[in-house]
C-alpha positions in Angstrom: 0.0 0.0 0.0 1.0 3.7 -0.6 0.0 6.7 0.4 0.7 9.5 -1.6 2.4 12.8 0.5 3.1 16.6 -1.1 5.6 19.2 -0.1 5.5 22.4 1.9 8.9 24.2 0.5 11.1 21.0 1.4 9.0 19.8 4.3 6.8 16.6 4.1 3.1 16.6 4.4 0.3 13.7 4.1 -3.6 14.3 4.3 -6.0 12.7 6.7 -9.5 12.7 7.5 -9.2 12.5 11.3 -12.4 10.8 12.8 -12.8 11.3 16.9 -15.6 11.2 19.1 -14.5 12.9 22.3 -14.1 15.6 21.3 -16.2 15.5 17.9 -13.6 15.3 15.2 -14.1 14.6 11.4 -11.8 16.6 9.3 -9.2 16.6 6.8 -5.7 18.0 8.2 -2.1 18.2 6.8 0.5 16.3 9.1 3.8 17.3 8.4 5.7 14.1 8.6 7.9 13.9 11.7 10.4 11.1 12.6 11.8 13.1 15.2 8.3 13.3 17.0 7.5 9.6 18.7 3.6 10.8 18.5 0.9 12.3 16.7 -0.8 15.0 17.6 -3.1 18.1 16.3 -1.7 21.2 16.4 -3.5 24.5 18.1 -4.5 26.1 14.8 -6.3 23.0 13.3 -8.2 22.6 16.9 -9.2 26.4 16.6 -10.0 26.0 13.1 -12.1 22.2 14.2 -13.8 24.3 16.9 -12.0 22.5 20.1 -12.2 23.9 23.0 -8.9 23.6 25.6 -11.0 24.0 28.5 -13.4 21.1 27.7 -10.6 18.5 27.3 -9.7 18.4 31.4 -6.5 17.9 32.3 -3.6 17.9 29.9 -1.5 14.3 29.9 1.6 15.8 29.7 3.6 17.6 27.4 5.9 17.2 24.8 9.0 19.7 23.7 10.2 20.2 20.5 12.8 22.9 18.9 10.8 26.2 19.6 8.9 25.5 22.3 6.9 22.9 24.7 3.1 21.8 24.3 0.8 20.6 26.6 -0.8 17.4 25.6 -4.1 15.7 26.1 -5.0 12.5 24.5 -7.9 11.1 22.8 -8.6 7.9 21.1 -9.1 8.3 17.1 -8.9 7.0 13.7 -6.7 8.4 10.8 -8.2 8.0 6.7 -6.6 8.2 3.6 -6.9 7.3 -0.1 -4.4 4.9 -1.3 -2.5 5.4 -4.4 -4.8 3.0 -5.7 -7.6 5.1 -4.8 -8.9 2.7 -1.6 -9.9 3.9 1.0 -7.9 2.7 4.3 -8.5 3.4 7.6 -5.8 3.5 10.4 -7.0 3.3 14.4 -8.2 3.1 16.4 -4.9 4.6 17.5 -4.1 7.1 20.0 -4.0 10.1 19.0 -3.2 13.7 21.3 -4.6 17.7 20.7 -1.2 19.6 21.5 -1.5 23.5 22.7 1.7 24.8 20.0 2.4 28.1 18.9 -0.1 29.5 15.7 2.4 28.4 13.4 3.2 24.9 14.3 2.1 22.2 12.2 -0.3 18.7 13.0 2.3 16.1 13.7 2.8 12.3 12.2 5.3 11.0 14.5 6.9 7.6 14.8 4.3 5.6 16.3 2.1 5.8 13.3 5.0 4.7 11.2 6.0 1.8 13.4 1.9 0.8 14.7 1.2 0.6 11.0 4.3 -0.6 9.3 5.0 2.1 7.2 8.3 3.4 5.8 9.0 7.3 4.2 10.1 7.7 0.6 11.2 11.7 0.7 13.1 12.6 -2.6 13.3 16.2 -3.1 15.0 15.8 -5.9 11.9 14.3 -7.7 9.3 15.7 -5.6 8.7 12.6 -4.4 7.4 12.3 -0.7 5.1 8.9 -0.1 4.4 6.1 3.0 4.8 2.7 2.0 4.3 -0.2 3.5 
């Protein structure tokens, strides 16, 4: 199976529908493709733009830190969509899943553990403008 990514300048991105029910999720949002990040998470401006409220999500699990700054974390329990390059529908989850309170500019994350729950590698060439998940 492969799923089909896009570029941002150099940076990789992949499209999901994310499907949650606490809080009410069904939305497509651009993950920028993370390695360095061991989860994945929604970023403040697609929650704002989703309608999510922090105050209705209790406490926070945690957080996490990355180069600019550190996010709390709450998690939820979700499913991630795509369409295959052969244009099937697949459906990833349920899989845990966390709402992350970033800065405005950071983006939704695809970290590690949907790579390694779901046995997919990254194909980036930049070269060919190539960016994909295989599995």
């Amino acid at each position: 199976m492969r799923l089909n990514g896009f570029f941002k300048g150099t940076a990789p991105y992949i499209l999901f529908s994310v499907r949650a029910e606490k809080p009410k999720i069904l939305r497509q949002i651009p993950f920028l493709i993370d390695t360095g990040s061991d989860i994945t998470g929604i970023a403040m401006k697609d929650c704002l733009a989703i309608g999510i409220s922090f105050n209705s999500l209790g406490r926070p699990v945690g957080s996490i830190s990355g180069i600019k700054d550190k996010a709390r974390r709450w998690e939820i329990k979700g499913e991630l969509r795509a369409i295959t390059q052969e244009t099937k529908l697949e459906r990833f989850g349920p899989m845990k899943l966390f709402i992350l309170e970033t800065s405005g500019d950071c983006p939704s994350l695809l970290g590690r553990d949907f790579l390694e729950q779901f046995g997919f590698r990254l194909i980036y060439n930049i070269k060919r403008k190539e960016v994909y998940l295989e599995e």
